[in-house]
C-alpha positions in Angstrom: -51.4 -8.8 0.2 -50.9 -6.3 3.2 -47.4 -7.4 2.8 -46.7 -6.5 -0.6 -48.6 -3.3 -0.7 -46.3 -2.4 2.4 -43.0 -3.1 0.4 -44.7 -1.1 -2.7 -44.9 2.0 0.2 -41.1 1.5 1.0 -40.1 1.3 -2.6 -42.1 4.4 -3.5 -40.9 6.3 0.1 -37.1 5.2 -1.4 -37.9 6.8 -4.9 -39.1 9.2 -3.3 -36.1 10.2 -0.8 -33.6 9.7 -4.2 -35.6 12.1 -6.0 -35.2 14.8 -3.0 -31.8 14.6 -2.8 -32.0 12.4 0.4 -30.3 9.4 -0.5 -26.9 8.9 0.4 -24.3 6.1 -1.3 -22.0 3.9 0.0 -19.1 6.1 0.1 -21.2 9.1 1.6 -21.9 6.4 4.0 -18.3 5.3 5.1 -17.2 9.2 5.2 -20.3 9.5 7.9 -19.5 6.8 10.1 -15.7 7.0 9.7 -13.2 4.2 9.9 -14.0 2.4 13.3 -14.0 -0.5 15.4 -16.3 -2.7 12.5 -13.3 -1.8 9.9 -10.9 -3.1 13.0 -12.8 -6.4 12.5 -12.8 -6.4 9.3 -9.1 -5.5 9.0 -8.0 -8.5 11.5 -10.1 -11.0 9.3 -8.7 -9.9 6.0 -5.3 -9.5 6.9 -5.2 -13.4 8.7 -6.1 -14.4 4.8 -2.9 -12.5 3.6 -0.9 -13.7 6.4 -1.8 -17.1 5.6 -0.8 -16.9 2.0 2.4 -15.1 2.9 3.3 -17.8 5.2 3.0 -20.3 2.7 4.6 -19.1 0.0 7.7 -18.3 2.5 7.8 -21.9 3.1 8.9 -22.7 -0.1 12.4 -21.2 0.2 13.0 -24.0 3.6 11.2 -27.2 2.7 13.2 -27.4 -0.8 16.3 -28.3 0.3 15.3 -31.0 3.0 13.0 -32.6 0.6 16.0 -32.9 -2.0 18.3 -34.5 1.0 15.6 -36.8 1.9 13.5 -37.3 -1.1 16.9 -37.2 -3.3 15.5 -34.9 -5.6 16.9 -33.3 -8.6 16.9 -29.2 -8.9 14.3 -29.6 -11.2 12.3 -31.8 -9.1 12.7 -28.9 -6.5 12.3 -26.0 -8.9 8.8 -27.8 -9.9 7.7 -27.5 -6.2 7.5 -23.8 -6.3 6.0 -23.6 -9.9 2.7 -25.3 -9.3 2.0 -23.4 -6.2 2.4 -20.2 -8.5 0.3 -22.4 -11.4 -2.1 -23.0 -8.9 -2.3 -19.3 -8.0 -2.4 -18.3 -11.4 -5.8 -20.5 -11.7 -6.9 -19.5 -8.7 -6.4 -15.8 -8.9 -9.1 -15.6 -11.9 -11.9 -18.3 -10.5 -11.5 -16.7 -7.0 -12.3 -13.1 -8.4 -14.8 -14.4 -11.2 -16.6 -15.7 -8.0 -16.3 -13.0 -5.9 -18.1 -10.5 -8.7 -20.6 -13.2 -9.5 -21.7 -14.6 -6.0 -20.3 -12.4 -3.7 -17.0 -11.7 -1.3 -18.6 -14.4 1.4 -18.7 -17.2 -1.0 -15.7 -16.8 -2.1 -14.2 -16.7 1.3 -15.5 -19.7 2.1 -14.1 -22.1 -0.6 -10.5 -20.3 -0.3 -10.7 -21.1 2.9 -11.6 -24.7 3.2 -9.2 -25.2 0.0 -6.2 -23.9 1.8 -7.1 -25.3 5.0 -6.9 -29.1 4.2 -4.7 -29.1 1.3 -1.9 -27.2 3.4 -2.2 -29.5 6.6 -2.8 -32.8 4.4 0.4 -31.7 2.6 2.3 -32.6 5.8 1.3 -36.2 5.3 2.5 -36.8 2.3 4.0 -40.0 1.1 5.6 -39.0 -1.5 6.8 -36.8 -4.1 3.9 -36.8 -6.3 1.3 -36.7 -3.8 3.1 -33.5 -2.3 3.0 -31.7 -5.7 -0.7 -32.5 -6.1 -1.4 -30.9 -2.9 0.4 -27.8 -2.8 -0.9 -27.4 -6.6 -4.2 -27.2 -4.5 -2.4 -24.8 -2.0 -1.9 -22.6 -4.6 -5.3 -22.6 -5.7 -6.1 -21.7 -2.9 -3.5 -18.5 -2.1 -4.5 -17.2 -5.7 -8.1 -15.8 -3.9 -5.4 -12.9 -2.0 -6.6 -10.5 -4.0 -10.8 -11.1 -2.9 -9.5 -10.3 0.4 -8.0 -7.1 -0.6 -11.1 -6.1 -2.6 -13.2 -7.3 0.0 -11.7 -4.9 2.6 -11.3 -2.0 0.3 -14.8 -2.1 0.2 -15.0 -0.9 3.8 -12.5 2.2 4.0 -13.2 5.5 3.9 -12.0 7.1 1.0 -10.2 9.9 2.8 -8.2 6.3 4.9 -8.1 4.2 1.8 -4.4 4.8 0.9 -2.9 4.3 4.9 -5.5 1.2 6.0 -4.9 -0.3 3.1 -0.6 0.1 3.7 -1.6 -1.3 6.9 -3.1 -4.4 5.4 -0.2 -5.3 3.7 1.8 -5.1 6.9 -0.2 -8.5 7.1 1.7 -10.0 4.6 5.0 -9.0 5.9 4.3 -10.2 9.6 3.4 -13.6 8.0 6.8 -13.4 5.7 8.1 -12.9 9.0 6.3 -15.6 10.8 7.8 -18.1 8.8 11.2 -17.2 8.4 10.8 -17.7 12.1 9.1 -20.5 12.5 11.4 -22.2 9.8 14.3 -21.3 11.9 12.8 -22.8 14.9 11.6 -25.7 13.7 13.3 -27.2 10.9 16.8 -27.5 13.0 14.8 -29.4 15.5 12.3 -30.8 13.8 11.7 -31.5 10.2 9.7 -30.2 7.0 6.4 -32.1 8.0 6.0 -29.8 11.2 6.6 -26.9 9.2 4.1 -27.8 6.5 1.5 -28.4 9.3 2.1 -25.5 12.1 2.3 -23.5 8.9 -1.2 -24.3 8.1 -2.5 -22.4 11.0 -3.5 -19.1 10.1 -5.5 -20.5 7.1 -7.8 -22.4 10.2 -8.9 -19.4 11.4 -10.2 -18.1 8.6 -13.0 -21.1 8.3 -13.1 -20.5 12.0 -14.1 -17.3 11.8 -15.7 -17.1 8.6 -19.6 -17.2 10.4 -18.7 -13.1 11.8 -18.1 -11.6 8.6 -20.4 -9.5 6.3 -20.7 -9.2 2.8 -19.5 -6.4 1.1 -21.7 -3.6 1.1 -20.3 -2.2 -2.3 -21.1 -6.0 -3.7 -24.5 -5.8 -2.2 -25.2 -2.0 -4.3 -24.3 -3.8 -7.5 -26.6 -6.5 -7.3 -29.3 -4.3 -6.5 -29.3 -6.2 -2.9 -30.1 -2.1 -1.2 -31.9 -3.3 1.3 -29.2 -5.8 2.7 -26.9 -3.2 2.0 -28.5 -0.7 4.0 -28.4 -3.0 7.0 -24.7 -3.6 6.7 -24.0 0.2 7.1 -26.6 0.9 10.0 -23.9 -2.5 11.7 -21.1 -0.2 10.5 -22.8 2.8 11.8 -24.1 1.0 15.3 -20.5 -0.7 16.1 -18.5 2.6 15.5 -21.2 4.6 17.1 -21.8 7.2 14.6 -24.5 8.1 12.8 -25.1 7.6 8.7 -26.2 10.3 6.6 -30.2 11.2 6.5 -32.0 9.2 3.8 -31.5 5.5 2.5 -29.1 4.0 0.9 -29.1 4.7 -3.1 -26.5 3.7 -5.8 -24.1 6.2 -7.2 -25.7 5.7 -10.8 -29.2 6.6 -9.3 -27.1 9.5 -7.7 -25.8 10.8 -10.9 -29.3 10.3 -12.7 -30.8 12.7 -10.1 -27.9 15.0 -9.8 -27.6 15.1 -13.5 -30.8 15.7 -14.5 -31.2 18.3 -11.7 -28.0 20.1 -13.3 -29.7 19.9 -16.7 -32.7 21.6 -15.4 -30.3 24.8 -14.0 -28.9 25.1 -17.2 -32.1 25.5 -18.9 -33.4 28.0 -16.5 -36.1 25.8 -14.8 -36.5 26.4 -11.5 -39.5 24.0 -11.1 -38.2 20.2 -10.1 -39.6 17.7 -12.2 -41.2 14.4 -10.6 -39.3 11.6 -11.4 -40.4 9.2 -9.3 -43.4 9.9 -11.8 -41.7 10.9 -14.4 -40.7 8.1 -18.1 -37.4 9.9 -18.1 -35.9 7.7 -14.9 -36.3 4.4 -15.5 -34.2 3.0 -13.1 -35.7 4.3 -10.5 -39.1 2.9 -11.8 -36.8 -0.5 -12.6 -34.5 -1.7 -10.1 -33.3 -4.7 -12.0 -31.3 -3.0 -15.6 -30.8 -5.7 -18.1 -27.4 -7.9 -17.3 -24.4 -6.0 -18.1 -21.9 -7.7 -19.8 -19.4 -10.5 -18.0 -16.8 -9.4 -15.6 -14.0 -11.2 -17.4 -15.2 -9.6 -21.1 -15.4 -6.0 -19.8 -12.0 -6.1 -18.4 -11.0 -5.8 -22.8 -13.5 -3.6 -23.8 -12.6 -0.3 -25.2 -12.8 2.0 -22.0 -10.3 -0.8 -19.7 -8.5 -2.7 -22.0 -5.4 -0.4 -22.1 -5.6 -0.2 -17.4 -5.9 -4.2 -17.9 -2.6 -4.6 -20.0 -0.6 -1.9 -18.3 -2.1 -3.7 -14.9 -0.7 -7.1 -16.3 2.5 -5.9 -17.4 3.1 -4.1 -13.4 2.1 -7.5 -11.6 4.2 -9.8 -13.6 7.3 -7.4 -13.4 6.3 -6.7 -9.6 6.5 -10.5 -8.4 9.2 -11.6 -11.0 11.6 -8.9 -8.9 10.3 -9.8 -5.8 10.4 -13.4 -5.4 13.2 -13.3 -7.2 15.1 -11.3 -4.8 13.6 -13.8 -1.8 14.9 -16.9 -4.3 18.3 -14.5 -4.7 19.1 -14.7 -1.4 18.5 -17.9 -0.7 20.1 -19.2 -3.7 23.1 -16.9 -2.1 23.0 -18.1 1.5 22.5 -22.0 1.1 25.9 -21.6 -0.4 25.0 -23.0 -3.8 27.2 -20.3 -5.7 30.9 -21.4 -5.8 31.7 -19.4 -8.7 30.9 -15.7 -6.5 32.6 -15.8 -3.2 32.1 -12.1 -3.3 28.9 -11.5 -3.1 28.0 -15.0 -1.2 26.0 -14.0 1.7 27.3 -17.5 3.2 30.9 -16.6 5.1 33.5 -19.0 3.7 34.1 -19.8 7.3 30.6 -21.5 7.2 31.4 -23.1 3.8 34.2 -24.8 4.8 33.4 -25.8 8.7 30.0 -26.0 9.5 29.0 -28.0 6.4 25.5 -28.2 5.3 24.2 -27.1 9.2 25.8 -23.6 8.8 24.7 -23.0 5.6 20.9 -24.3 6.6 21.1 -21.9 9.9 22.7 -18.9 7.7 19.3 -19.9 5.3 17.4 -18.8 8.0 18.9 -15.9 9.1 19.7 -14.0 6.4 16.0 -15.1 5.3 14.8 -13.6 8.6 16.6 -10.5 8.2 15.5 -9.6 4.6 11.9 -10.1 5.6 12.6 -7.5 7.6 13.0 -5.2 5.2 9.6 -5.3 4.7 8.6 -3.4 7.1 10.4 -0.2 6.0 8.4 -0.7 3.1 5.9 -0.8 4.5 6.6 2.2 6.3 7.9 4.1 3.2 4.4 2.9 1.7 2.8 4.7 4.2 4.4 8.2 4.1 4.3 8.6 0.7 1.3 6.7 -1.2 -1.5 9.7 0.2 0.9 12.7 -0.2 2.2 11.9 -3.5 -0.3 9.8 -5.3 -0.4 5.8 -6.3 1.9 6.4 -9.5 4.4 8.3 -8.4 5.0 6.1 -5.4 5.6 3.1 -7.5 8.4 5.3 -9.7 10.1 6.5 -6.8 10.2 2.9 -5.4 11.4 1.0 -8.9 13.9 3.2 -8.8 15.1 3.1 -5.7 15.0 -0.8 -5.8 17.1 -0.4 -9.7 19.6 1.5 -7.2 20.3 -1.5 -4.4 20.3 -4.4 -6.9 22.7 -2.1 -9.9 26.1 -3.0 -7.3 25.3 -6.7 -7.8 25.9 -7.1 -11.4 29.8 -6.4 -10.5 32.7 -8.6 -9.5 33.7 -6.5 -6.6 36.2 -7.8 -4.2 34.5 -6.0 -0.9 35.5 -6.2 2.1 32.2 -7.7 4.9 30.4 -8.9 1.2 28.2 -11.1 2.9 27.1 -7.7 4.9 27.2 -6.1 2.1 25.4 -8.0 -0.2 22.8 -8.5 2.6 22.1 -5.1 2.8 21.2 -4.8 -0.9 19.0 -7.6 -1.0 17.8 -6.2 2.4 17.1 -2.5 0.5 15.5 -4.3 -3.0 13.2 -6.0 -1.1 12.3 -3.0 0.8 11.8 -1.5 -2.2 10.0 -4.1 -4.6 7.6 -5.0 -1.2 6.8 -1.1 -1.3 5.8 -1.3 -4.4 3.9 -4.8 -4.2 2.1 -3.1 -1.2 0.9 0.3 -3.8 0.1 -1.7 -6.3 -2.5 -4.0 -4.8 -3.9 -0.8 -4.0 -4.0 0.8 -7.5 -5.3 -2.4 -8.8 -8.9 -2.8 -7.3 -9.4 1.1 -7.1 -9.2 1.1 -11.1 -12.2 -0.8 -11.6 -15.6 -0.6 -10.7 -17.2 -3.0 -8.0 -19.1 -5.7 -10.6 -15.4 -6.4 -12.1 -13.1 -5.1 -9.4 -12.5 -8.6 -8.0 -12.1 -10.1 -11.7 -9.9 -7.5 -12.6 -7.3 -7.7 -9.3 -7.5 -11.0 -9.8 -6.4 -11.5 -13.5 -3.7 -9.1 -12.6 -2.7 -11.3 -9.8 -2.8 -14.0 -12.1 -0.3 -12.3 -14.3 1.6 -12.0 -11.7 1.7 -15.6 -10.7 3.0 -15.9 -14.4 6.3 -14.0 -12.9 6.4 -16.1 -10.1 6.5 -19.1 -12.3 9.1 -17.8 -14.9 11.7 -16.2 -12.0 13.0 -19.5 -10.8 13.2 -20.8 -13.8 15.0 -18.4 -15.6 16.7 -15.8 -13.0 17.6 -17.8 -10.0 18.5 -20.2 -12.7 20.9 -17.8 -14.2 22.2 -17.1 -10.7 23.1 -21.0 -10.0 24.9 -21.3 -13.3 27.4 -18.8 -12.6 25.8 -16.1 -14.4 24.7 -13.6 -11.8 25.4 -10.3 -13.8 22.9 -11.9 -16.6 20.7 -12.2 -14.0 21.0 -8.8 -11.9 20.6 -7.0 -15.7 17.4 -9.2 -16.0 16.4 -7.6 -12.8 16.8 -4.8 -13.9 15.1 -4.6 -16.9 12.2 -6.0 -15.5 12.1 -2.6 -13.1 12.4 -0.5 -15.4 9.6 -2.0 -17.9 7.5 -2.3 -14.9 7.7 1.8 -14.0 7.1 2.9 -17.4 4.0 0.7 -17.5 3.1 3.0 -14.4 3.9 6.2 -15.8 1.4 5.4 -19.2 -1.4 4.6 -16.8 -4.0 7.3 -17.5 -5.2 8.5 -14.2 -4.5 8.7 -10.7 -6.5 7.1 -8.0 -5.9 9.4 -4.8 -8.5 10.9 -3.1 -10.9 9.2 -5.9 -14.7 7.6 -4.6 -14.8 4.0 -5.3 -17.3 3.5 -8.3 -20.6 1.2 -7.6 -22.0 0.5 -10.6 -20.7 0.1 -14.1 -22.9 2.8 -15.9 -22.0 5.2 -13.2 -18.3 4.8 -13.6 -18.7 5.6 -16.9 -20.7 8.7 -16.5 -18.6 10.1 -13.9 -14.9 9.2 -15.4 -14.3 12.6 -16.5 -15.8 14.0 -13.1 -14.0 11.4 -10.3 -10.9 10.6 -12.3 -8.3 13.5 -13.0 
C-alpha cells in the first residue's frame, strides 16, 4: 500500500514538473550532457556490428573463385553464392527492424548476433555446396539487422554531432571492407577459403561477447512509455561523461508540445493566468500514460503523411547498393582476368595474363581489391566535410554526380596508355563516390522517421536495397562478362542518375533537425522541426 501511494506521489510530482515547464526530453538531454565517453562505448559496440557485416560481405568477392576450382562450380553456381546472402539480407533487414520497434534495440542485438555468429563460423565446415548455401543464406539473415545498429546509435548523438559521429560510424564499415581485402590477401595464398570463412567470423563474436554492457535505447524506452528506465539511462549518460542533465525529469516530446502548445494558446488569448493541467480534462496524457496502440510500424510506413519518404527511400537504397557492389563486382570481374574481349580497360596487366597464370591474376584480385577499399576512406572523409555544412540532400547530389563522372570514361573503347592504372583509378574514384553516398544515406534514412517505426523503416529501405544487391550480379557484372561492358557502364549510369533525382523530390531536409519520439508529436511538430 505505502508502496503504491509512493509511486502515485512520483507520478503526480512528474505531472507536476511537465506542467511547469521542468521536464526536459531526450534530445534536450543529449545536448546537456554532450557527446562523451558513454557515446565512445556505444560507438565501439555499434560499429564492430557494421564491421562484421562489411567483412562478410567482402568475402564474397575471394571465396567464389576457389570454391569454383575446387567445388567445380558453374558461374551460376557462384553467382547464386552472393544472391542468397543478399536474399537473406533482404529478409532480414525487415524482421530485424520490425523487432527492434516492437521489443526493443537489445533484443534485437542479441538474435543478429548469435545468428551471424554460428552460421558464419559453421560455414567454414561445410561439406558441400548445398550445405554452404544454406548457411550463408543464414549469414545474410543475419547482416540484414545493419541498419538496428545504425538506429540504435543514432539514438545516442547529439543533434548538433549527429551528421559527423554518424560519418564516423560508417568509417566502420570501411575498416572492415578493408579488413578483409587484407585478410584475403593473406590468407587465401597460404591458406584456403575455410580459414577465411572462419577468422572472418571474428568480429561478429564480439558482439555476443559484449552484448551484456550495452543499454537500450533511451529514445525506444520514451516510446514505450518506459520513462522511468529512460530516465536512468541518461543520468548513466550524464554520470560516465560527467556532466549534468537538464533540471526536471525526463518527459516525451509529445507531452512537451501539449504543454508548450497549450501554454502558447493561452498567450494568444490574452490569459495570463496558467491553467492546471495536471488537474485539468484537457491533458489526458498526462493523466494517461498508456494512449491506445498506434497503428503497426510496417503499415505506417504507407500511410498518407510517409508513403511518398518510403518510396523515394526505396528507390535511393536500391540504386545506392546496385552501383556500389557493383563497382566492387566490376573490379573484380576486371582483375581476375575474366574479360578477354577489353584488354583496355583490364585492370589485370597482360603480362600477368599470359605468365603468372591463375596465381597472378588471384594476387592482382587482392590488390586491386585492397586498393579500391581504400577509396573509402576519402569518402568517408568527403562525407564528413560536407554532410553538416551543406545538408543530407545536397551531399548525396554532389556525390552521384561525381561518381556519374569516374565511371562515364569506362563506357569507351579507349586504347590508354597504363589502362590498368587507369581504370583502377576510376573504379578507385566511383567507389569513393557511391561509399559517400552509402555513408549520407544511412543517415537520412533513420532521421526521417520517428523512433516507434525508425528501425522498420531503415530497415525496409535496406531491404530494398538488398533487392540491388541481388539484381547487380546478375544483370551488370553479367553484362560485363559477356563482352558488353559499355551496356553495362550506361546501366550504371542510369541507375545514378535515377537515384539523385529520387533525392532531390524528397520533401525536407534533415540537418540540424531533433529526432522525433513519439508518433503524435512528429506529426504536430512537422511544420515546426522540418523546413
Amino acid at each position: 500500500m505505502a508502496m503504491a501511494d509512493s509511486e502515485m506521489e512520483e507520478e503526480e510530482e512528474e505531472e507536476e514538473e511537465v506542467v511547469n515547464g521542468h521536464g526536459y526530453t531526450v534530445d534536450e538531454g543529449l545536448s546537456s550532457v554532450g557527446f562523451g565517453k558513454f557515446q565512445i562505448r556505444m560507438l565501439c559496440y555499434a560499429g564492430l556490428g557494421y564491421f562484421a557485416d562489411a567483412s562478410e560481405l567482402m568475402l564474397l568477392s575471394f571465396i567464389g573463385p576457389a570454391l569454383q576450382s575446387q567445388w567445380l562450380l558453374s558461374s551460376s553456381q557462384q553467382t547464386l553464392l552472393s544472391t542468397v546472402v543478399f536474399a537473406g539480407m533482404l529478409v532480414g533487414a525487415s524482421f530485424w527492424g520490425l523487432v527492434s520497434d516492437q521489443f526493443g534495440r537489445r533484443v534485437s542485438f542479441l538474435g543478429i548476433s548469435i545468428l551471424i555468429t554460428l552460421s558464419s563460423f559453421l560455414s567454414s565446415f561445410s561439406p558441400n555446396y548445398t550445405v554452404l548455401l544454406i548457411l550463408r543464406t543464414l549469414v545474410g539473415a543475419g547482416l540484414g539487422g545493419a541498419p538496428v545498429f545504425s538506429c540504435w546509435f543514432l539514438e545516442f548523438v547529439p543533434v548538433s554531432d549527429r551528421g559527423k559521429w554518424m560519418v564516423v560510424f560508417s568509417t566502420f564499415w570501411t575498416f572492415g571492407t578493408i579488413f578483409e581485402a587484407a585478410l584475403a590477401w593473406i590468407v587465401m595464398p597460404r591458406l584456403n577459403w575455410r580459414w577465411l570463412l572462419a577468422l572472418s567470423s571474428l568480429p561478429s563474436f564480439g558482439l555476443v561477447l559484449f552484448y551484456p554492457l550495452i543499454p537500450e535505447s533511451p529514445r525506444y524506452l520514451c516510446a514505450k512509455h518506459r520513462l522511468a528506465d529512460a530516465q536512468h539511462i541518461m543520468e548513466n549518460i550524464a554520470s560516465l561523461n560527467q556532466a549534468k542533465l537538464p533540471p526536471g525529469t525526463l518527459i516525451t516530446d509529445l507531452q512537451q508540445h501539449i504543454v508548450h502548445g497549450n501554454e502558447e494558446a493561452e498567450v494568444e488569448d490574452g490569459i495570463e493566468s496558467k491553467v492546471d493541467y495536471a488537474n485539468s480534462n484537457t491533458t489526458p496524457l498526462l493523466k494517461n500514460k498508456e494512449p491506445p496502440q498506434p497503428p503497426s510500424s510496417l503499415s505506417l510506413l504507407f500511410s498518407q503523411k510517409y508513403i511518398r519518404t518510403t518510396i523515394l527511400l526505396w528507390v535511393l537504397y536500391f540504386g545506392n547498393s546496385f552501383s556500389y557492389y557493383g563497382i566492387i563486382l566490376l573490379t573484380s570481374e576486371l582483375s581476375a582476368g575474366q574479360i578477354k574481349c577489353h584488354h583496355s580497360v583490364s585492370i589485370s596487366s597482360s603480362e600477368s595474363e599470359s605468365g603468372s597464370g591463375g596465381d597472378g591474376s588471384s594476387s592482382s584480385l587482392y590488390v586491386d581489391v585492397f586498393i579500391t577499399s581504400l577509396a573509402e576512406v576519402p569518402g568517408i572523409v568527403l562525407s564528413a566535410i560536407i554532410v553538416d555544412r551543406i545538408g543530407r540532400k545536397v551531399s548525396m547530389i554532389i556525390m552521384f554526380f561525381m561518381a556519374s563522372v569516374f565511371l562515364l570514361p569506362m563506357a569507351f573503347n579507349f586504347n590508354f596508355n597504363s589502362a590498368n592504372l587507369l581504370t583502377t583509378g576510376l573504379l578507385f574514384g566511383a567507389r569513393m563516390c557511391t561509399l559517400g553516398t552509402f555513408t549520407v544515406a544511412c543517415i537520412y534514412a533513420p532521421e526521417l522517421y520517428p523512433t516507434p517505426m525508425r528501425a522498420t523503416g531503415s530497415g525496409v529501405a535496406s531491404a530494398m536495397g538488398r533487392i540491388g544487391g541481388i539484381v547487380c550480379p546478375m544483370v551488370a557484372v553479367g553484362l560485363v562478362a559477356g563482352c558488353h561492358q559499355t551496356a553495362a557502364v550506361v546501366l550504371f549510369l542510369l541507375v545514378l542518375l535515377i537515384s539523385a533525382l529520387s533525392v532531390m523530390l524528397f520533401p525536407y531536409e534533415t540537418k540540424g533537425q531533433s529526432l522525433q519520439d513519439t508518433l503524435s508529436a512528429s506529426a504536430s511538430s512537422s511544420s515546426s522541426t522540418i523546413p
